[in-house]
SEDO-647382 format. One record per residue: residue in three letters; x, y, z of N, C-alpha, C, CB in turn. Coordinates in steps of 0.001 Angstrom, whole numbers, padded with zeros to 6 digits, always signed. Atoms other than C-alpha are relative to their C-alpha. Glycine has a CB too. Layout:
! SEDO-647382
ALAXYZXYZXYZXYZ
...
***
This chain:
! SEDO-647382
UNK+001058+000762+000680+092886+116101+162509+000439-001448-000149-000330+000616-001394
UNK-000165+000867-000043+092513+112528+162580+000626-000535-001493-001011-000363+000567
UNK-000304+001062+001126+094529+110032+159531-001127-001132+000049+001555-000723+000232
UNK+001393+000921-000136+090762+108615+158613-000113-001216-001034-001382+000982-000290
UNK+000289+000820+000909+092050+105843+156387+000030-001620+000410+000874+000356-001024
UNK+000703+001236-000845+090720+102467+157679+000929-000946-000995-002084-000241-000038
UNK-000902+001014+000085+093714+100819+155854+001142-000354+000341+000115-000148-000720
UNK-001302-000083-000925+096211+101918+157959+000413-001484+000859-000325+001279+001207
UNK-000689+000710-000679+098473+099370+159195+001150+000510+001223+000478-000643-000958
UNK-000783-000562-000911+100306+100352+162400+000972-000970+000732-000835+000662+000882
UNK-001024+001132-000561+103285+098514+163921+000970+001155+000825+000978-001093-001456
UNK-000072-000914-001218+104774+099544+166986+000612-000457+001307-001310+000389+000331
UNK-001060+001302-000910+107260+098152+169943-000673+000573+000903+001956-000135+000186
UNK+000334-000155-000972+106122+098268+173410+000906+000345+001029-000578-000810+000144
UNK-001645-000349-000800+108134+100232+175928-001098+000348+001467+001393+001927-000895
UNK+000529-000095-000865+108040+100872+179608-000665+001191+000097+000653-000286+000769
UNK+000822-000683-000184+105975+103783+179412-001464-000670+000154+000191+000833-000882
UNK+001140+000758-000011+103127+101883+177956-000782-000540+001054+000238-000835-000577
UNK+000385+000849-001406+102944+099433+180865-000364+000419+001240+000935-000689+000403
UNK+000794-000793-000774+102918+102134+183019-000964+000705+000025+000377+000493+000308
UNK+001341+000153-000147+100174+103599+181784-001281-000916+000257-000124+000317-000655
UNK+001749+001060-000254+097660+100506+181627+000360-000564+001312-000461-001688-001363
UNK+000190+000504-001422+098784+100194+185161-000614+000306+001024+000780-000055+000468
UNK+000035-001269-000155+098406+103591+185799-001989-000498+000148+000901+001165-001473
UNK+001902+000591+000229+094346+102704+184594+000169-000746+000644-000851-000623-001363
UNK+000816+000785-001050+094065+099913+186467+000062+000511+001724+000604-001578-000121
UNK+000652-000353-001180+094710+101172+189378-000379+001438+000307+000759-000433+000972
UNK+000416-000702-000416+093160+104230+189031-001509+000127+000287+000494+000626-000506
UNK+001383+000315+000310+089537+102472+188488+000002-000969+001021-000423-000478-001510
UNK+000344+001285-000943+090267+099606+191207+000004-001388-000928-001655+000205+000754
UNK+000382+001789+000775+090535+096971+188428+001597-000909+001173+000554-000065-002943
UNK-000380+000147-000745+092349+094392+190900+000767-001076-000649-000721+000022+000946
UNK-000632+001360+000689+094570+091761+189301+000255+000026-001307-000825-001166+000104
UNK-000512-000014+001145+095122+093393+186242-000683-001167-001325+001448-000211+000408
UNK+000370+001358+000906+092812+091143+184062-000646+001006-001253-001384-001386+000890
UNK+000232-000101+001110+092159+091828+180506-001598+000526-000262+000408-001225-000512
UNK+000998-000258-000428+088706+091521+181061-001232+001238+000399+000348-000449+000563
UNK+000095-001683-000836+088371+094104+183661+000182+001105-000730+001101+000312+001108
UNK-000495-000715+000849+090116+096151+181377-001155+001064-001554+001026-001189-000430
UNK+000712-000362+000694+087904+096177+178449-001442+000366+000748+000071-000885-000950
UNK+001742-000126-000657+084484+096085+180546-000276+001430+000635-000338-001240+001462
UNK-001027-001017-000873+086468+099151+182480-001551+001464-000993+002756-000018-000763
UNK+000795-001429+000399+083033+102419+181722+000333+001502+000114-001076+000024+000684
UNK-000099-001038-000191+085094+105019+182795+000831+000590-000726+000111+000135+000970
UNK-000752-000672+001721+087087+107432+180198+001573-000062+000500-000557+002212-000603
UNK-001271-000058-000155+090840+107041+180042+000162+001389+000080+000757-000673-000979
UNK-000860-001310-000343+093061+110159+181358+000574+000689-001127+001176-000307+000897
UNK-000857-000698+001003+093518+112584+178757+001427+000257+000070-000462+001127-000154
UNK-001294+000105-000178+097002+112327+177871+001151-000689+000906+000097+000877+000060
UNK-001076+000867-000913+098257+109741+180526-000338-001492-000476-000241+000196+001881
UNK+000401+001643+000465+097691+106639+178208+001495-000611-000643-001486-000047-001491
UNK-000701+000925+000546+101065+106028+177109+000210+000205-001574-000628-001212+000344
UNK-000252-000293+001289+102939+106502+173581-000890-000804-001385+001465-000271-000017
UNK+000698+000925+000825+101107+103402+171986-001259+000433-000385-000132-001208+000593
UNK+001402-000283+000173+097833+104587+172538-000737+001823-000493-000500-000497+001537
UNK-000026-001513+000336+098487+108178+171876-000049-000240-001586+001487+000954+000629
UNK+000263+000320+001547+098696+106894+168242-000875-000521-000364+000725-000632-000600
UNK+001478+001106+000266+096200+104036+168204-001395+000791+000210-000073-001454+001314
UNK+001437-001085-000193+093473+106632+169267+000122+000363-001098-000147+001325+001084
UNK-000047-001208+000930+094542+109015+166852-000329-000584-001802+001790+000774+000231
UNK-000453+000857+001495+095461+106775+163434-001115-001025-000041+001733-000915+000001
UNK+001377+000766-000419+092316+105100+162843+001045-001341-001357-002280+001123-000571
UNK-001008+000841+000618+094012+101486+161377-001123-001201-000060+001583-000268+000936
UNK+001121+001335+000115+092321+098000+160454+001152-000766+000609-000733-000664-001791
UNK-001213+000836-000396+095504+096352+161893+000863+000658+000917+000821-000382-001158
UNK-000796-001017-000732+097666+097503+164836+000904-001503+000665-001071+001313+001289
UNK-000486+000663-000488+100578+095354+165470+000976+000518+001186+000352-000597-000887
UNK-000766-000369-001257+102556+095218+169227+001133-000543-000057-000563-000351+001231
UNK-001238+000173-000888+105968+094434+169366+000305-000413+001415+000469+000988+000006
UNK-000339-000175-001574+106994+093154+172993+001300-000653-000025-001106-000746+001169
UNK-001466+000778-000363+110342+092118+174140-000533-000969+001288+001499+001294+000580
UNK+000303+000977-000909+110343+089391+176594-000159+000688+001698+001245-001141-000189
UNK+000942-000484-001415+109837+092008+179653-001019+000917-000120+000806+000685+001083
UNK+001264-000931+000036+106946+093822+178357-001302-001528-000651+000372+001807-001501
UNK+000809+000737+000571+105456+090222+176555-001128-000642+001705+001097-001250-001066
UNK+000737+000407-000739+104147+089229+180013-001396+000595+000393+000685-000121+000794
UNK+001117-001226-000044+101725+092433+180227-000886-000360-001295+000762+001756-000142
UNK+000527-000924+001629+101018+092202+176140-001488-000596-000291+001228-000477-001752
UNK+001373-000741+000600+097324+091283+177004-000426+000929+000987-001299-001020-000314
UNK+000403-001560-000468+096956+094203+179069-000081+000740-000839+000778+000705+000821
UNK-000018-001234+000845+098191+096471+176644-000898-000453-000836+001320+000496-000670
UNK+001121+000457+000989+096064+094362+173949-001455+000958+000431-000288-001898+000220
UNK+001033-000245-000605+093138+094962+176056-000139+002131-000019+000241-000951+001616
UNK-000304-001782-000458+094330+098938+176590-000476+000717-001179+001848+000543+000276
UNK-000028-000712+001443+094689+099568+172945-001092-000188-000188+000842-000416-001168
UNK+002006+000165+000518+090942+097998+172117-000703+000769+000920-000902-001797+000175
UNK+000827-000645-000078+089522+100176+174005-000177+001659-000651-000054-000209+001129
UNK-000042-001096+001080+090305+103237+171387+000415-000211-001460+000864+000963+000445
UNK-000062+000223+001633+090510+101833+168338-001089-001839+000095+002386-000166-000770
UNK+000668+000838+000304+088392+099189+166634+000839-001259-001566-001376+000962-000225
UNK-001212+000398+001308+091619+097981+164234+000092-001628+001174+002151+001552-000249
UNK-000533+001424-000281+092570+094077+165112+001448+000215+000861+000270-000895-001574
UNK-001033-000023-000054+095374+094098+167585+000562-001315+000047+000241+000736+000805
UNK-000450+001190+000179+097654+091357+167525+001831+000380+000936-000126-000446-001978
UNK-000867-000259-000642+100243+091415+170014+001516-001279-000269-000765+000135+001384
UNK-001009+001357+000274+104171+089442+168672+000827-000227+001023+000972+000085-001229
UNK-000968+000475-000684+106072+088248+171197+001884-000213-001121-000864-001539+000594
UNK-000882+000194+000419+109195+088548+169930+001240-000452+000849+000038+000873-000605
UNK-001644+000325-000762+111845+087325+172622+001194+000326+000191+000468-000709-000207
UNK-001035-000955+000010+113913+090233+172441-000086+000264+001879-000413+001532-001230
UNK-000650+000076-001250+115965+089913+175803+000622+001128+000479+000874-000925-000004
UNK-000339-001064-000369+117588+092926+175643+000174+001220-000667+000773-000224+000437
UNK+000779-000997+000487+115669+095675+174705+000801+001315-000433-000996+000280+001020
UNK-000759-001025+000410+118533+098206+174453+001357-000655-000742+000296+000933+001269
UNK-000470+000168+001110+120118+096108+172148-000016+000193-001505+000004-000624+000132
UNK+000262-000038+001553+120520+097180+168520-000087-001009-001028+000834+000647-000482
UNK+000397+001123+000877+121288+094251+166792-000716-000746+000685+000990-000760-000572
UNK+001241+000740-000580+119028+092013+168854-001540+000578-000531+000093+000173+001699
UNK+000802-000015+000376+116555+093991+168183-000450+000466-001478-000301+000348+000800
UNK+000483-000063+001245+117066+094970+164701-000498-001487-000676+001099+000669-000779
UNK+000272+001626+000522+116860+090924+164153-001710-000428-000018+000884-001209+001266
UNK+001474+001033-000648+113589+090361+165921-000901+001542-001183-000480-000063+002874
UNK+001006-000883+001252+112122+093773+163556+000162-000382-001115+000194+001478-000249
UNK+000177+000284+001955+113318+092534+160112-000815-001493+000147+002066-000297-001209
UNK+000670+000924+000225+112048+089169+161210-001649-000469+000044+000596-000505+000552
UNK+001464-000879+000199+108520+090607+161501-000156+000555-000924-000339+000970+000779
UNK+000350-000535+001102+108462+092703+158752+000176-000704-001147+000517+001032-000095
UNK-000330+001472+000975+109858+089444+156708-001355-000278-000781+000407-001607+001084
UNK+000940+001298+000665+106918+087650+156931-001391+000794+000264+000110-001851+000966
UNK+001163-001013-000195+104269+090815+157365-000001+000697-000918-000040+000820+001078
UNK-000014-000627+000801+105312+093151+155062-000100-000409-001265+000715+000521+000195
UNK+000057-000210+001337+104658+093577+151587-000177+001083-001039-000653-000571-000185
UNK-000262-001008+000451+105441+095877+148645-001285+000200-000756+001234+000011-000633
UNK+000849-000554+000281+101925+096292+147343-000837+000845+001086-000519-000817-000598
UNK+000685-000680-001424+100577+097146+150915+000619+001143+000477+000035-000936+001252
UNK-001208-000712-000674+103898+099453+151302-000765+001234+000512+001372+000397-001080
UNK+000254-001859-000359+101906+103093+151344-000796-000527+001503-001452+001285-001548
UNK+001208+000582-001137+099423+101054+154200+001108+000508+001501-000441-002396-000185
UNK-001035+000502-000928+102357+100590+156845-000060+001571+000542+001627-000775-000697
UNK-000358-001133-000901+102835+103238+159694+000465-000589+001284-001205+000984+000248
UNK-001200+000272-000682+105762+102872+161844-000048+001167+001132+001350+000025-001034
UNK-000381-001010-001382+105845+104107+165464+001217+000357+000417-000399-000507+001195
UNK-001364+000132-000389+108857+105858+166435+000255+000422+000916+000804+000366-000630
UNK-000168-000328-001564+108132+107127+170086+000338-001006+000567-001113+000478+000745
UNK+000063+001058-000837+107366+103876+171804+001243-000669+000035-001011-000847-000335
UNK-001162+000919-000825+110199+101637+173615+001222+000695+000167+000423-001372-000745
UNK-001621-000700-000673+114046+102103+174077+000159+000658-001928+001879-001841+000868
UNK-000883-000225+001244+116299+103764+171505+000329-000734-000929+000978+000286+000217
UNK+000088+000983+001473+116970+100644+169729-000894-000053-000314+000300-001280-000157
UNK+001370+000450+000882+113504+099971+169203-000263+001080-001542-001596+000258+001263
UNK+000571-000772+001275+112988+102926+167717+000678+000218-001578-000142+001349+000507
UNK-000992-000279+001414+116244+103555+165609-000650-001553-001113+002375-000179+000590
UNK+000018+001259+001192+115224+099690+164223-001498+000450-001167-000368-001987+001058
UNK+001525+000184+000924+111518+101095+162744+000768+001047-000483-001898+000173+000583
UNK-000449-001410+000595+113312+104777+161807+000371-000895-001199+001350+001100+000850
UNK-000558+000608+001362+115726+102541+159602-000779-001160-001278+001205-000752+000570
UNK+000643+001014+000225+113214+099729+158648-000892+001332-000952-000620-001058+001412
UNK+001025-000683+000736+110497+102297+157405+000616+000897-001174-000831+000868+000998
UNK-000784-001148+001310+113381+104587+155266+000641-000761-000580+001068+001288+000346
UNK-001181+001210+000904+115308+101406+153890-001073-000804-000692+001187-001294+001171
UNK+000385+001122+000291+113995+098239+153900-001194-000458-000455+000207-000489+000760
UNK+001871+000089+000443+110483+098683+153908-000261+001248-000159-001252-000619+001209
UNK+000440-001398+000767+110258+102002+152083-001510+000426+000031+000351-000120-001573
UNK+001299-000350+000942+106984+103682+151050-001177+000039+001000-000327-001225-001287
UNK+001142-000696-000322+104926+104156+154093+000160+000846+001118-001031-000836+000205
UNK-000173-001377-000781+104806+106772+156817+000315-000473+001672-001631+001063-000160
UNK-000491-000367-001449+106696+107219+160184-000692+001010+000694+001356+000446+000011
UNK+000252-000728-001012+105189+108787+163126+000781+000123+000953-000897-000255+000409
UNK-000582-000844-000648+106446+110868+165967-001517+000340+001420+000581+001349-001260
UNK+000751-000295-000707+104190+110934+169468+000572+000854+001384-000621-001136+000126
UNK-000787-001438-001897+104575+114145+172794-000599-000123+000625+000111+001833+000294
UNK+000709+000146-001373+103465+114534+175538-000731+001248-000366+000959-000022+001557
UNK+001446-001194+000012+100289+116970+176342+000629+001142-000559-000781+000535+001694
UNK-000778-001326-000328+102782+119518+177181+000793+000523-001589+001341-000401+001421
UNK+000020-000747+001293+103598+119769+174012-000133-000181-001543+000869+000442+000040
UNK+001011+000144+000782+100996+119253+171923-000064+001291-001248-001233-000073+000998
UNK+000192-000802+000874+100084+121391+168769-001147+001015+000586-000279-000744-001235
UNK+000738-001018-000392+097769+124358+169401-001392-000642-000072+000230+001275-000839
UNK+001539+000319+000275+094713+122500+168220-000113-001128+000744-000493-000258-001549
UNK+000169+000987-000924+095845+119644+170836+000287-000904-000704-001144-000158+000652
UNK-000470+001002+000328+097467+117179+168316+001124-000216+000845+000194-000006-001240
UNK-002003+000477-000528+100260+114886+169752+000617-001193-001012+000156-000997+002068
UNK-000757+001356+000707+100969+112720+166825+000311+000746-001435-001180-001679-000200
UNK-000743-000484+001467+103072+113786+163632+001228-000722-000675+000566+001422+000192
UNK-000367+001053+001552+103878+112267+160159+002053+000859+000227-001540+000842-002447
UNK-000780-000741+000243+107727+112275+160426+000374+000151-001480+000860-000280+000756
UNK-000002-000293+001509+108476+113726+157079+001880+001190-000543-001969+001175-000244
UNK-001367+000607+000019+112699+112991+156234+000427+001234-001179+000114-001948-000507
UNK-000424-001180+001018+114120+115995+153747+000657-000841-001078+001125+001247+000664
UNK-000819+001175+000800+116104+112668+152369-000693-000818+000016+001232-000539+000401
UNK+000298+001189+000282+115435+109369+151412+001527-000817+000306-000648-000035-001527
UNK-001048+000844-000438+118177+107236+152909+000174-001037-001267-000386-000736+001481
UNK-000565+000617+001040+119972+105272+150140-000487-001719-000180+001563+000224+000247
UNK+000064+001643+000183+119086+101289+149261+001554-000365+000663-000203-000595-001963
UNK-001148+000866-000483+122632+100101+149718+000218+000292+001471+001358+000273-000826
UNK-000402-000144-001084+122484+101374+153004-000389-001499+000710-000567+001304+000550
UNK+000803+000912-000371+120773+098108+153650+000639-001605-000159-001232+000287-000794
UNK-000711+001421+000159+122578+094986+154591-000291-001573-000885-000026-000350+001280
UNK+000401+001550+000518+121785+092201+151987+000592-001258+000597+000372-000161-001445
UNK-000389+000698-000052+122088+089071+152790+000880-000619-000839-000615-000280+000266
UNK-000600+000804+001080+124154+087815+149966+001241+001135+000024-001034-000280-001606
UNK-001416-000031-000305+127830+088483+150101+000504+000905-001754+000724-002008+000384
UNK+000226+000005+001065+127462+090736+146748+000496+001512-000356-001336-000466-000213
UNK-000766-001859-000125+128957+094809+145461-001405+000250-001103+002410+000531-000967
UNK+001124-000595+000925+126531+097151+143687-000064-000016-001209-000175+001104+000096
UNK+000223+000223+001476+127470+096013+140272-000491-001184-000438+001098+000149-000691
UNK+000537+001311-000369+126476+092566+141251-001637-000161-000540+000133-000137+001703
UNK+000702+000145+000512+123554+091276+138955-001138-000991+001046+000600-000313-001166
UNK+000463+000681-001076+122041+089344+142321-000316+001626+000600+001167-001230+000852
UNK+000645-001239-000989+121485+092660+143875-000377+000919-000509+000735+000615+000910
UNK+000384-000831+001233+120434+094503+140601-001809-000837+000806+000971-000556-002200
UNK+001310+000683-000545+117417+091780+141464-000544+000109+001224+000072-001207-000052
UNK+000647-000569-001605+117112+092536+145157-000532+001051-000143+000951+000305+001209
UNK+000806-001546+000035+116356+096216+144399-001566-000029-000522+000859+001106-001162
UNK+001462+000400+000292+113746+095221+142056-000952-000616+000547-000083-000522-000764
UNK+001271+000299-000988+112192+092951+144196-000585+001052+001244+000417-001323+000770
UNK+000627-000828-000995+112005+095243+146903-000094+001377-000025+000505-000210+001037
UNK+000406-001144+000177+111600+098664+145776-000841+000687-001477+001137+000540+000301
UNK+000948-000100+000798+110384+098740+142202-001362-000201+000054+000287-000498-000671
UNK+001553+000152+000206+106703+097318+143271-000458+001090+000987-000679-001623+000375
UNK+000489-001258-000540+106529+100383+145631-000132+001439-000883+000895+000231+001098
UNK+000577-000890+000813+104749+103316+143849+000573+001023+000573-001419+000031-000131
UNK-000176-001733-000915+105407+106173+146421+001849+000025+000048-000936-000009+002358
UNK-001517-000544+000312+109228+105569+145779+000555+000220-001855+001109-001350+000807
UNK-000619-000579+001448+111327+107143+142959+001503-000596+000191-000023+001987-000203
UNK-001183+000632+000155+114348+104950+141868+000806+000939-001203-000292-001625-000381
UNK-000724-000594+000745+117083+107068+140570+001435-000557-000447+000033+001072+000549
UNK-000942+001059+000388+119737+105058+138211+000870+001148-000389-000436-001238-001178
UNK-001229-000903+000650+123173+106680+137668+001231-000642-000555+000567+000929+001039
UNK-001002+000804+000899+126176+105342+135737+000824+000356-001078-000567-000847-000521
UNK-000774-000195+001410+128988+105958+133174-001372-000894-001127+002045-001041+000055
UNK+000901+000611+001334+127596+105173+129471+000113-001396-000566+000311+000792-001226
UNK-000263+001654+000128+127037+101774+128839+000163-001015+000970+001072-000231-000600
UNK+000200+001180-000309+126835+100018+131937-001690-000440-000208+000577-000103+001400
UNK+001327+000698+000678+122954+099337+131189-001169+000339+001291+000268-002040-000346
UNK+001217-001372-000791+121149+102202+132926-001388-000626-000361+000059+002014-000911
UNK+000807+000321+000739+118621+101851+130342-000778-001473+000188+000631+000191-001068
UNK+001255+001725-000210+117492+097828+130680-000247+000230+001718+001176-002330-000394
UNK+000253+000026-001536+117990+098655+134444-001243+000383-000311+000866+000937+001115
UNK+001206-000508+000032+115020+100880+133913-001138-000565-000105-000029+000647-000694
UNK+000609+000724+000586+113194+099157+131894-000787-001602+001022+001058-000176-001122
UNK+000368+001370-000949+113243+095951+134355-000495+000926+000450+000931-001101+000890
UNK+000542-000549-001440+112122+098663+137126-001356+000075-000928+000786+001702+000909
UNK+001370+000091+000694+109229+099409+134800-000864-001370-000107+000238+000425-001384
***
C-alpha cells in the first residue's frame, strides 16, 4: 500500500542503475538524443519494474519534494532522470549537483550529504524526511543510513528490490525499521569538545530536542545535573 502523505520529503543519490534505466526508456520508445522533453511528452507506460531504484520509490512514496543527489558522473544525465522521475510522481524534483568525484568515496561523499542536509534539513520538518538507501554506490548509501539514524534523526529510511523479490501483494519498497537507535555521540561535532562539555550539552539540544519522534535518554552519577539537562530538553 502506498505512504499517501503529500508531505513526504524524499532525498535520494543517483546511481548507475538509474541512468540505465532512463536509457533503457529512451531507447526503448525511439526517443533519439535523450532530451528531457521527449522524455516527459514520452505516451507510452514505463516497464513494470525496469525503472531503476529512484523511481521504484518516487512512484510508490507519494512526496511534495523529491530531492536527487548526483555526483559529477551521473550530474550530466540529472535532467533525464529529472524528467524520468516527473513522469510518476507530481512532488517538485530538484536535482543537486553535488561534485562528488568519487562516488565510492566515504568521506567525499559523506561531506557533499551533510552539506545538503545543512542547509535543507530541519528539526521541525524531521518526521517529513525519507531517506533512500538502495540508490548509488555503498558510500552513498552508508552516508543517508548514518545521516537519517544520527544526524538528522526522526524520519524514515527506505529499502527498494527488485520485482523478483517483491512482497506477495507486489510491493518493492520498505520502511527500514532499526531495532536500535544509534547513539548521538556517534556523530562527529565539529567543535573539538568531550561529552561533559557544556558546548555539546547545546548541540544535542539544538539538534535533537526539537524532534518529537525521538526519545532522549539522560544518564549520570547524582549530581551532575541530569535534572536541568531535562528540563532544557523540555
Amino acid at each position: 500500500m502506498e505512504n499517501t502523505s503529500k508531505d513526504n520529503i524524499i532525498v535520494s543519490w543517483v546511481g548507475a542503475e538509474d541512468i540505465r534505466a532512463v536509457r533503457a526508456f529512451c531507447a526503448r520508445n525511439g526517443i533519439d538524443g535523450l532530451k528531457e522533453e521527449d522524455i516527459r511528452a514520452c505516451t507510452v507506460l514505463d516497464g513494470e519494474g525496469a525503472n531503476g531504484p529512484v523511481r521504484t520509490l518516487t512512484d510508490w512514496l507519494l512526496a511534495r519534494q523529491v530531492y536527487l543527489l548526483a555526483a559529477a558522473d551521473t550530474a550530466r544525465d540529472a535532467g533525464l532522470i529529472r524528467a524520468f522521475v516527473e513522469r510518476g510522481t507530481k512532488a517538485a524534483c530538484t536535482v543537486v549537483e553535488t561534485g562528488v568525484t568519487a562516488p565510492f568515496s566515504h568521506e567525499e561523499v559523506w561531506q557533499a550529504t551533510e552539506a545538503f542536509l545543512a542547509r535543507n534539513w530541519s528539526a521541525d520538518a524531521a518526521a517529513s524526511f525519507n531517506f533512500h538507501l538502495t540508490a548509488g554506490t555503498p558510500a552513498m548509501q552508508a552516508a543517508l543510513f548514518y545521516a537519517s539514524q544520527v544526524r538528522y534523526a526522526g524520519g524514515h529510511a527506505w529499502r527498494t528490490v527488485d520485482p523478483s523479490l517483491a512482497a506477495a501483494d507486489g510491493t518493492q519498497c520498505f520502511e527500514v525499521r532499526l531495532p536500535f537507535r544509534l547513539p548521538a555521540e556517534l556523530w562527529s561535532a565539529p567543535l573539538g569538545i568531550c561529552l561533559a562539555d557544556a558546548a555539546l550539552s547545546s548541540e544535542i539540544l539544538k539538534i535533537y530536542a526539537p524532534v518529537r519522534t525521538i526519545s532522549i535518554l539522560v544518564m549520570g552519577e547524582t549530581g551532575v545535573g541530569k535534572s536541568l539537562f531535562a528540563r532544557q530538553i523540555h
